[in-house]
N, CA and C of each residue as an Amber inpcrd file, in Angstrom:
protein
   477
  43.7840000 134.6350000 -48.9240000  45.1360000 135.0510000 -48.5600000
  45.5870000 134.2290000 -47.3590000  46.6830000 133.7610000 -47.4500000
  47.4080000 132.9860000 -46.6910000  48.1300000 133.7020000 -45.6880000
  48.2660000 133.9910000 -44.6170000  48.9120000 134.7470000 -43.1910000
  50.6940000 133.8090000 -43.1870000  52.0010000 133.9720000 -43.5470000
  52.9590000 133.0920000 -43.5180000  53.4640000 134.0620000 -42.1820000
  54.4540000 132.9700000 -41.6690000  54.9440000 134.0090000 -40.5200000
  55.7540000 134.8110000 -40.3680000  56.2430000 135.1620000 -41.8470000
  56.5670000 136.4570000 -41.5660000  55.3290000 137.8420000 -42.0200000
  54.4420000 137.1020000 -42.4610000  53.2840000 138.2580000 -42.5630000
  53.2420000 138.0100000 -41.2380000  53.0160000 137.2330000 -40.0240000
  52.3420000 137.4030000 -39.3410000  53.4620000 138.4360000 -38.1130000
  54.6390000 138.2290000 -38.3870000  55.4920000 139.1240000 -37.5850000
  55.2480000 140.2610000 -38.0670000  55.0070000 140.3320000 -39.4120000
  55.0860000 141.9230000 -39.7710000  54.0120000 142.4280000 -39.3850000
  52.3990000 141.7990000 -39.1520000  50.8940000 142.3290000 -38.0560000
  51.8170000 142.6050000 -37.3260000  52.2180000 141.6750000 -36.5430000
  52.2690000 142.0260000 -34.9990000  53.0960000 143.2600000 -35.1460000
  54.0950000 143.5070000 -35.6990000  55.2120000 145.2420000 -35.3530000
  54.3970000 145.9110000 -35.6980000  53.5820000 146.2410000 -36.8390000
  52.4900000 147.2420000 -37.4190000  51.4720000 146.9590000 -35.9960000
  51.1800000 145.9130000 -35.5820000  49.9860000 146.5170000 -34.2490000
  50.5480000 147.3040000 -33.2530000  52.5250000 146.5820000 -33.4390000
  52.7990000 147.2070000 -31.7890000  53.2740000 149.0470000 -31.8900000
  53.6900000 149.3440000 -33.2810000  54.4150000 150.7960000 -33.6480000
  54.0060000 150.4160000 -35.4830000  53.4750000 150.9210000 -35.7850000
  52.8880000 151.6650000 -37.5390000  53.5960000 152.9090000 -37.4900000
  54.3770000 152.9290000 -36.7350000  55.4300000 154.3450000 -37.2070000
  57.3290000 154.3830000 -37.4590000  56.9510000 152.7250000 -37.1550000
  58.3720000 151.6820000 -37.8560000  58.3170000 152.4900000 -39.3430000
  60.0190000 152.1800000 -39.4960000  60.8090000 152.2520000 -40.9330000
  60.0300000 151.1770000 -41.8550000  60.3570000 151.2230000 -42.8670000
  60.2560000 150.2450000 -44.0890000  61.6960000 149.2420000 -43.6370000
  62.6400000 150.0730000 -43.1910000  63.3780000 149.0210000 -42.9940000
  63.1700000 147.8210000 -41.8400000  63.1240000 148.7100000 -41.1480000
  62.9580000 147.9650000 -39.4040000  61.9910000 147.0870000 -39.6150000
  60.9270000 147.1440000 -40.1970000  59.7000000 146.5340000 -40.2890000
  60.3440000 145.4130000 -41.2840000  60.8800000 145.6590000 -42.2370000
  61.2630000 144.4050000 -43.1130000  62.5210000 143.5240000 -42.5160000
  62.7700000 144.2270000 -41.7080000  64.3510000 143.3280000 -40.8170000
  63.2770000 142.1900000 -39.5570000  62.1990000 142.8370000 -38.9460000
  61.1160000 142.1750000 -38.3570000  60.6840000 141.1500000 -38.4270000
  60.5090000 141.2900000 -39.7560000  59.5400000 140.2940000 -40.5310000
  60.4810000 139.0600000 -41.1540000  61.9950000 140.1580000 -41.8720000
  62.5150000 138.6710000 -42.4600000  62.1200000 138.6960000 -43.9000000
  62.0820000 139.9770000 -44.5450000  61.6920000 140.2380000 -45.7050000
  62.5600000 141.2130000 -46.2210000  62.3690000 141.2970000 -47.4500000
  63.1490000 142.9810000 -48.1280000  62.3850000 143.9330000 -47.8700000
  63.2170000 144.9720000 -48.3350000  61.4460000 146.0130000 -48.1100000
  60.9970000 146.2690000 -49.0380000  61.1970000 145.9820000 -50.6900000
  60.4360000 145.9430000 -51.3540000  58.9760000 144.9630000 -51.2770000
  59.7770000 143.8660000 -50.6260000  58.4710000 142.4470000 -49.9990000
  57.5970000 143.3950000 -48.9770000  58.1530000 143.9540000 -48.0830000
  57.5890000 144.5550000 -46.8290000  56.1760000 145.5820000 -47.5390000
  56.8950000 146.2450000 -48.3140000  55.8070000 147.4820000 -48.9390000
  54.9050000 146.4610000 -49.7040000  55.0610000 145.9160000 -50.2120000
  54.5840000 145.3370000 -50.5720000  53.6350000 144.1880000 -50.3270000
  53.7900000 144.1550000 -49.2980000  52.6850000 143.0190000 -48.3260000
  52.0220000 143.9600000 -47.1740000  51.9540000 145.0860000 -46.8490000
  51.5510000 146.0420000 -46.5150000  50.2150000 146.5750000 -47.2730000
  50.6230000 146.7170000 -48.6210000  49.6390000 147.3010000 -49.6270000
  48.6250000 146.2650000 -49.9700000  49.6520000 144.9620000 -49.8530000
  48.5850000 144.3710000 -50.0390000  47.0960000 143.7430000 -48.7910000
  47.5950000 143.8880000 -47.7450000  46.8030000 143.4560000 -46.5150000
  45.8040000 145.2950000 -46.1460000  45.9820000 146.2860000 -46.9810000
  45.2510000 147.6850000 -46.8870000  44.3010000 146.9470000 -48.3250000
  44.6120000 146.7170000 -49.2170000  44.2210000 146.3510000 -50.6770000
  43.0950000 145.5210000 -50.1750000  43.1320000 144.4830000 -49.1100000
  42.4390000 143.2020000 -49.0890000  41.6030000 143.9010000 -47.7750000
  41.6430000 144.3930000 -47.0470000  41.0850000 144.7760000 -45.8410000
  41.5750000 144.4500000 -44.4190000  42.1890000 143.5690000 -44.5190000
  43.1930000 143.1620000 -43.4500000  43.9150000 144.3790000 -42.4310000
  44.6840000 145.2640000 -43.0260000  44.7370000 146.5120000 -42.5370000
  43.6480000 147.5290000 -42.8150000  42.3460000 147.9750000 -41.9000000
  41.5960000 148.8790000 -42.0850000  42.3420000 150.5060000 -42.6340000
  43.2040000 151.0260000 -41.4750000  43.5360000 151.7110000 -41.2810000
  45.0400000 151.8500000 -39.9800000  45.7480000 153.3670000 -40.1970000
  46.5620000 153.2510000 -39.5350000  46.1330000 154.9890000 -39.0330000
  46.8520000 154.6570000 -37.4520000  45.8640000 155.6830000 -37.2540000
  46.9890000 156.0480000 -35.4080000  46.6310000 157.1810000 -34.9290000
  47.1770000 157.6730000 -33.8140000  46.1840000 157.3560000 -32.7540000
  46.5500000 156.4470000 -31.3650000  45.6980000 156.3040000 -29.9420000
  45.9700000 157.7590000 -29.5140000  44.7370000 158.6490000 -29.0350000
  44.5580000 159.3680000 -28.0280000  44.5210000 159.3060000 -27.1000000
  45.1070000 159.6700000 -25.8370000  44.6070000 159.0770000 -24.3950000
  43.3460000 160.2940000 -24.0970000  42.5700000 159.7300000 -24.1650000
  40.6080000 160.5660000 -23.8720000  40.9420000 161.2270000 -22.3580000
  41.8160000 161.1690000 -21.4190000  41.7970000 162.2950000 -19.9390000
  42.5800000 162.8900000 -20.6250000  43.9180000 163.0940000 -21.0440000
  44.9930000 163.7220000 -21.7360000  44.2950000 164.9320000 -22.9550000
  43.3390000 164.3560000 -22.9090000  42.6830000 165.3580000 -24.1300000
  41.3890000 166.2870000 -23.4000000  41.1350000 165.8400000 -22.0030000
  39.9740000 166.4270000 -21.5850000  38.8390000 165.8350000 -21.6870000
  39.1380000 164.9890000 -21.9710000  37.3740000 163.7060000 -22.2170000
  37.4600000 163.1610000 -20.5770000  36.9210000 162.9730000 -20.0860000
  37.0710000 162.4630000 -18.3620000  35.7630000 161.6680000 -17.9440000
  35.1790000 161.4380000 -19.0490000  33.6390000 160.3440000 -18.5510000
  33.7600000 159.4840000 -19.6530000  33.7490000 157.9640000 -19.4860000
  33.4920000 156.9170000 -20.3250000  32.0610000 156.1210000 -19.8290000
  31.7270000 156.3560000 -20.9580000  30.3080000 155.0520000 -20.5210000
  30.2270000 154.0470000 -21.6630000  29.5080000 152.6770000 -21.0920000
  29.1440000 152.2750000 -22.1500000  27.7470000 151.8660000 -21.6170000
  27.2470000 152.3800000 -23.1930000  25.6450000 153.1540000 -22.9670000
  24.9900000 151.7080000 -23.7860000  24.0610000 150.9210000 -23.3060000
  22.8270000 149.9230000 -23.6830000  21.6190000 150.5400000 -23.6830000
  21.2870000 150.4340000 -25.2670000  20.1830000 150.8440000 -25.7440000
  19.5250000 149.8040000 -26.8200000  18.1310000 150.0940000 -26.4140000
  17.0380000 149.0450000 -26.8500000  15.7400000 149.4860000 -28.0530000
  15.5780000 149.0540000 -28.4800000  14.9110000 149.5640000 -29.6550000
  13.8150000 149.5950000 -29.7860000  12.8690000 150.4880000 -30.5960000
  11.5100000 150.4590000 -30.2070000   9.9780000 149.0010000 -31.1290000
  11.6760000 148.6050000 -32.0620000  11.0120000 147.9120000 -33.2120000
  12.3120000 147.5560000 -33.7570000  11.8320000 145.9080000 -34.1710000
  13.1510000 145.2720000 -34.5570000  13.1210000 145.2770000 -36.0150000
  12.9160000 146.3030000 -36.8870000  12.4040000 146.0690000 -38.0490000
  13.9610000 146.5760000 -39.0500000  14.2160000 146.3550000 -40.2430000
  15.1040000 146.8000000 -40.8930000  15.4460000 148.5630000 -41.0300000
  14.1560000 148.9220000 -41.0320000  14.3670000 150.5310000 -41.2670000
  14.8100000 151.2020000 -40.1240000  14.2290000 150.7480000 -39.2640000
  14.5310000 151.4250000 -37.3850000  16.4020000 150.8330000 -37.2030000
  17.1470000 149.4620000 -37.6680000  18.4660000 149.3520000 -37.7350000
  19.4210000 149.8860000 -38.1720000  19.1500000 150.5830000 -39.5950000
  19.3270000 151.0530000 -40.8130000  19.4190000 153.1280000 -40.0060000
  18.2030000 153.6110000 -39.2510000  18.0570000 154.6160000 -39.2040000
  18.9630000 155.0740000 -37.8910000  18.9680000 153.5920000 -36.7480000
  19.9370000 153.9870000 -35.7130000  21.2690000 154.1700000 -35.6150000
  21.3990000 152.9040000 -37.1830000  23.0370000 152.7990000 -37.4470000
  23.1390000 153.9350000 -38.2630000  22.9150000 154.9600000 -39.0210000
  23.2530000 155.6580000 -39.8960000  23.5610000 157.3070000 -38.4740000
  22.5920000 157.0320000 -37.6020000  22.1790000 158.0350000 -36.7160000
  23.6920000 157.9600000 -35.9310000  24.0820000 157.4120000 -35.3270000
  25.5120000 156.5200000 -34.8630000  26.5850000 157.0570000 -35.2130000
  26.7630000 157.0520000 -36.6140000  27.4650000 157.1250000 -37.4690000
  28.2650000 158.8380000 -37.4490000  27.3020000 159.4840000 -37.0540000
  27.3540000 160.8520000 -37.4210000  27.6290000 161.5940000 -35.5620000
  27.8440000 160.5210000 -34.9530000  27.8140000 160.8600000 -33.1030000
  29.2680000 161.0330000 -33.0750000  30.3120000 162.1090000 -32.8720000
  31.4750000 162.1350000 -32.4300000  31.5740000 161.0690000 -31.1960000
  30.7290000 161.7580000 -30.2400000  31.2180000 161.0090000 -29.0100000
  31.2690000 159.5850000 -28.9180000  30.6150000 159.3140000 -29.8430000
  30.4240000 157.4210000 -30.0190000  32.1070000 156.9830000 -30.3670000
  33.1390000 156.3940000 -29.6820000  34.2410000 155.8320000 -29.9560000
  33.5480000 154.1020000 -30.8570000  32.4350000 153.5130000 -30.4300000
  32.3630000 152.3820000 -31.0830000  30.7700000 151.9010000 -30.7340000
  30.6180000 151.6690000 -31.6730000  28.9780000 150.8590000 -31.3690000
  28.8170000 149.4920000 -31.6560000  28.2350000 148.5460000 -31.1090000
  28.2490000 147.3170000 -31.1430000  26.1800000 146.7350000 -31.4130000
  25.8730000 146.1190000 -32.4340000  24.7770000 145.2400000 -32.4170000
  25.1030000 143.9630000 -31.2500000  24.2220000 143.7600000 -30.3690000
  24.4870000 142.5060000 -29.6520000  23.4700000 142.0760000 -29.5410000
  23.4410000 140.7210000 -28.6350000  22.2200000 140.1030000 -28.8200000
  22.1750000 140.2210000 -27.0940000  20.7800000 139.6090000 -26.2900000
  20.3770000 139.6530000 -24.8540000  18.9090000 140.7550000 -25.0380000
  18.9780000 141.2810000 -23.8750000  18.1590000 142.3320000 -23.3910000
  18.1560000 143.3570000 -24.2910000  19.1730000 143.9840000 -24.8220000
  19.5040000 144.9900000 -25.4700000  19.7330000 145.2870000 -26.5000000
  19.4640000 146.0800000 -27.8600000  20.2530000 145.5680000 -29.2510000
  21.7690000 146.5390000 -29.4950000  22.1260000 147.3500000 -28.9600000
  23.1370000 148.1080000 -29.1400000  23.7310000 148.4040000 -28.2730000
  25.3270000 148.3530000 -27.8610000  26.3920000 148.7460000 -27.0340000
  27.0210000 149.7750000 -27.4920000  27.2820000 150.9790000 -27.1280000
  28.0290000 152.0260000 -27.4820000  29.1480000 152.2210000 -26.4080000
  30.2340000 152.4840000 -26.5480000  31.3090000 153.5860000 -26.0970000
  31.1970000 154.6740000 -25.7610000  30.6930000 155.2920000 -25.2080000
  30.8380000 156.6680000 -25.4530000  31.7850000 157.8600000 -24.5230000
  32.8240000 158.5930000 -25.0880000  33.1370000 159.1540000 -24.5870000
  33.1540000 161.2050000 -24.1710000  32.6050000 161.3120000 -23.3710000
  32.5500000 162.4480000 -23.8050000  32.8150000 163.9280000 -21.8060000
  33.9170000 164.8960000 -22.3460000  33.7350000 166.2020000 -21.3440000
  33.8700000 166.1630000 -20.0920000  32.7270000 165.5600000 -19.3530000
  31.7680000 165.6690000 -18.5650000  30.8740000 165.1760000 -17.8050000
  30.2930000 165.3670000 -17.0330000  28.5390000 164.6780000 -16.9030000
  27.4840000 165.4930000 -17.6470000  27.6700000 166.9670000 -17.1470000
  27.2620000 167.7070000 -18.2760000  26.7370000 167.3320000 -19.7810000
  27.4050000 167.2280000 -20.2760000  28.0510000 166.3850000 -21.6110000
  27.2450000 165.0810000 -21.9800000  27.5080000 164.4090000 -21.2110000
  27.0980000 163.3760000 -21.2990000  25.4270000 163.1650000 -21.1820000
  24.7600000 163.9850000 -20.3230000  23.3510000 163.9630000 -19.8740000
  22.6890000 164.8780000 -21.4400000  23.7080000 165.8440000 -21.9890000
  23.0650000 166.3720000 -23.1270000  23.3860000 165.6530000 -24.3410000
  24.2220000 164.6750000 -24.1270000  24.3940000 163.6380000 -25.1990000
  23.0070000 162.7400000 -25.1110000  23.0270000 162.0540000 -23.7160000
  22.2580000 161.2170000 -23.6840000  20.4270000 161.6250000 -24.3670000
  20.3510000 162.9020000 -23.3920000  19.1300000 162.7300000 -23.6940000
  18.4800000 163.9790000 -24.8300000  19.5190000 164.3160000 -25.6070000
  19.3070000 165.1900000 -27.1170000  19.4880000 164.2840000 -28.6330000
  20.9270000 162.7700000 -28.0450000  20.9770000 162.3530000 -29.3860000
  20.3840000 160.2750000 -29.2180000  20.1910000 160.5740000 -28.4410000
  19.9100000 159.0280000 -28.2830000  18.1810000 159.0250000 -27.6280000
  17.8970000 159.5060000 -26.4030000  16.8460000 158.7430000 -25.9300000
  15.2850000 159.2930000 -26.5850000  15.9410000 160.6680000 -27.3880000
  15.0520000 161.6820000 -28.6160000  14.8390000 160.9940000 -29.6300000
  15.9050000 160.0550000 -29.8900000  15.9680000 159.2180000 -31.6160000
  14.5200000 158.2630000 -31.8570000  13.8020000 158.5650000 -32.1960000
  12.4180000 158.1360000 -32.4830000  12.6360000 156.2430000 -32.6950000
  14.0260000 155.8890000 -32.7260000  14.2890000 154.4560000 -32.8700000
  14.2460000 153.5520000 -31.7610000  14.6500000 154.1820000 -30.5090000
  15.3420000 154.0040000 -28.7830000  14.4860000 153.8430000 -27.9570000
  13.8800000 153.1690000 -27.7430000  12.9440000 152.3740000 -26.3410000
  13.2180000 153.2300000 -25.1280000  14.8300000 152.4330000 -24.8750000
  15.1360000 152.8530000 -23.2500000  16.6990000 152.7290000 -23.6460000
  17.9250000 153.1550000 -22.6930000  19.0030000 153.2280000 -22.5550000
  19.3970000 153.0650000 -21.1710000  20.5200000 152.4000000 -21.2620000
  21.1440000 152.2410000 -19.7450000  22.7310000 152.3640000 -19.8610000
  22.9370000 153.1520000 -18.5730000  24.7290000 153.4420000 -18.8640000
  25.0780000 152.9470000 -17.6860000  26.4730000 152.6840000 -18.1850000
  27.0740000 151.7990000 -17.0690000  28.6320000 152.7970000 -17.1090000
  28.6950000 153.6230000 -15.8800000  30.1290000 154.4360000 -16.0080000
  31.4500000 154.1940000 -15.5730000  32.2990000 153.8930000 -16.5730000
  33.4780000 153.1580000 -16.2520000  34.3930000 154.0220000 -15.5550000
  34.5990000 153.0520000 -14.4000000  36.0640000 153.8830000 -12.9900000
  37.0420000 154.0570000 -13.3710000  37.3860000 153.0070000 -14.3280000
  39.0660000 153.6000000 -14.6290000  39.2670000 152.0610000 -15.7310000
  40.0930000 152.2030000 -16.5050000  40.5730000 151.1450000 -17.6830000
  41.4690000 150.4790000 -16.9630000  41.3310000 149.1360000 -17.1650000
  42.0790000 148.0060000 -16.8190000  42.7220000 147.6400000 -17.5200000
  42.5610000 147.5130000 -19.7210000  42.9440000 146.7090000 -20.1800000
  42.4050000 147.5850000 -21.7140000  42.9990000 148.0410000 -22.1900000
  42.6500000 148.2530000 -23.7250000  43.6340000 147.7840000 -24.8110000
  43.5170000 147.2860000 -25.6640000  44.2690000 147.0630000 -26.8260000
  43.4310000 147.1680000 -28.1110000  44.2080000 147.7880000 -29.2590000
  43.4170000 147.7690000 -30.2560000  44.5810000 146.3010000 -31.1680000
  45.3330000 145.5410000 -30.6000000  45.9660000 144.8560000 -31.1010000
  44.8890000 143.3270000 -31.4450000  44.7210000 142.6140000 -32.8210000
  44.4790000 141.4370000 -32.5650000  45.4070000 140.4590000 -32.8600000
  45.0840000 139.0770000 -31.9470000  45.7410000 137.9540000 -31.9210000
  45.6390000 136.9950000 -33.2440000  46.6810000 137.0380000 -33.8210000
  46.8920000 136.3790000 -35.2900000  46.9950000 135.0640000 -35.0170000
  46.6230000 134.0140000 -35.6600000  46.2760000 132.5540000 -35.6530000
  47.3150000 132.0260000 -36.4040000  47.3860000 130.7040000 -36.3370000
  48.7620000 130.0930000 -37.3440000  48.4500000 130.2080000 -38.4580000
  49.6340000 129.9500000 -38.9790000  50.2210000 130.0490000 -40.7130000
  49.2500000 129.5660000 -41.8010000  48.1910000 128.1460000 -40.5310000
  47.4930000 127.2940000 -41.6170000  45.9400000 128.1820000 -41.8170000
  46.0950000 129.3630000 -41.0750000  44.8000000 129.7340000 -41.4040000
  44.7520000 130.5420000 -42.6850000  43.3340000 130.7880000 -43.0510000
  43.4000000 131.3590000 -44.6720000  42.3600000 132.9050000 -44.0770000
  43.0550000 133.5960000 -44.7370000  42.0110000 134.8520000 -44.7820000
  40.6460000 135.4200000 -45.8340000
């Protein structure tokens, strides 16, 4: 799939408001809105659009501790990856988990309550997990910079 620029205007309004008209969004872009719906369905169809979805602000809701938690594994083997990622999976408080490479094999998000919270997160669903070596959290002061927006490349790129 080819990104033209008016697909690529129409990312960018869907990153900046997904709660645009069919029209507005096709006046955006420089399309009809039969084109618009239609190149929509198709970038959900292809994977391009995962999902559309509402930002929470996490203090606004009562979440008031962010960490991001580095954890190390006890064995680099397929089943122990397989058992941490599935384990992950099923963690509310986990906003995002990351495989990385260095010291560590996994970066998590985690948001959660409390300290409270967090100390019975830490050490009931993670440092218990028969997969987890060691863990280290690093507790974030305050957000500088979040976007869930990404930066679209020129016209000549192919998807």
């Amino acid at each position: 799939m080819r990104l033209s620029t008016a697909d690529r205007r129409l990312l960018e309004a869907l990153q900046t408001d997904a709660t645009r008209s069919q029209a507005e969004l096709a006046e955006i872009a420089g399309m009809s809105r039969s084109s618009c719906w239609r190149r929509i369905r198709d970038f959900e169809e292809s994977g391009l659009i995962e999902c559309q979805v509402a930002i929470v602000n996490p203090q606004m809701a009562g979440l008031q501790i962010e960490v991001l938690l580095a954890v190390a594994m006890t064995e680099h083997t397929d089943q122990n990856q397989h058992d941490f990622e599935n384990h992950v999976q099923t963690l509310p408080e986990v906003a995002a988990c990351y495989s990385v490479s260095g010291e560590r094999d996994h970066v998590l998000h985690v948001i959660v309550r409390d300290m409270e919270a967090y100390n019975q997160f830490l050490t009931s669903e993670i440092l218990k997990h028969p997969t987890v070596r060691s863990a280290s959290s690093t507790f974030i002061m305050r957000r500088l910079k979040y976007t869930t927006r990404v930066q679209l490349v020129d016209s000549d790129t192919h998807m």
